[in-house]
N, C-alpha and C positions, 0 to 999 in steps of 0.2 A: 279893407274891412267894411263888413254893412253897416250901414247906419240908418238907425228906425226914426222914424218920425212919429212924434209922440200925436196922441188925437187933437190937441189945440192947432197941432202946423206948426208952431213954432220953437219947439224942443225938440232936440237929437240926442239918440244917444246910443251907443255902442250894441251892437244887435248880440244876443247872449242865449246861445242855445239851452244854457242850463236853467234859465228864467221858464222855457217852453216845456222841458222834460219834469221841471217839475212842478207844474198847474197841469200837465196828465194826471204825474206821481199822485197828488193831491184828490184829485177827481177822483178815480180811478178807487181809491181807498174810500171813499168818504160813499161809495154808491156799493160798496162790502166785497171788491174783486179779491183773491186770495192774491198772494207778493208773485207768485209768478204769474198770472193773468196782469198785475198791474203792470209789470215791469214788462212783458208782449205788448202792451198796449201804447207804454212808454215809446218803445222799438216802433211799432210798427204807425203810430199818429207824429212823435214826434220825430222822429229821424225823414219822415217825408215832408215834412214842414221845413225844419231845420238846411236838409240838402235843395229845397226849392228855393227859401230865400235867403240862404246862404252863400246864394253864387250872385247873387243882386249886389249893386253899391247900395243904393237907398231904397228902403222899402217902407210902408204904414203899418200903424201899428194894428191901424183897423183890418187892413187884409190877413195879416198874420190871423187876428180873431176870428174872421170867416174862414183860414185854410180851418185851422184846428179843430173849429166848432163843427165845419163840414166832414173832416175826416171822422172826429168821434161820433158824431149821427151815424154814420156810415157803421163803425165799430159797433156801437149799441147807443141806442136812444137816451136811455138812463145817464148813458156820461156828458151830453150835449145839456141836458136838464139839468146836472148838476151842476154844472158851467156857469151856464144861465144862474140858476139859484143865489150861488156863490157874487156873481156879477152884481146882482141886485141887494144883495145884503149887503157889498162890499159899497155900492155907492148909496144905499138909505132906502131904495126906493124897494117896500116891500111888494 
């Protein structure tokens, strides 16, 4: 089983595809994609995240953040932004 390392280095904890699929799901809606554009996006950002460090033992939590933020750039710019947005509200820092 993978296990993430948390961004301090010194927590782990169980690597969990359904955490990945849904901060797309999330994203994805909140930047106004119709449920099927969201759920293509869901497919096609996380399931390439998911199967890359899925086959890893230990992985960071911070690379996981860069595959996904780099796939969704790739997808549309808007979902990377709203990422980010969401990131920054979530820790204070407007």
């Amino acid at each position: 089983m993978t296990q993430v390392i948390k961004r301090g280095g010194k927590r782990r904890q169980a690597f969990s595809p359904s955490k990945i699929r849904d901060a797309i799901r999330k994203t994805s809606k909140e930047a106004g994609f119709s449920p099927s554009k969201v759920e293509e996006t869901v497919k096609e950002v996380g399931n390439g995240v998911i199967d890359f460090f899925g086959k890893k033992k230990v992985v960071k939590s911070v690379d996981i953040r860069r595959s996904v933020l780099g796939r969704l750039g790739r997808k549309a710019k808007v979902l990377a932004s709203k990422w980010k947005s969401f990131e920054r509200k979530k820790s204070g820092r407007f």
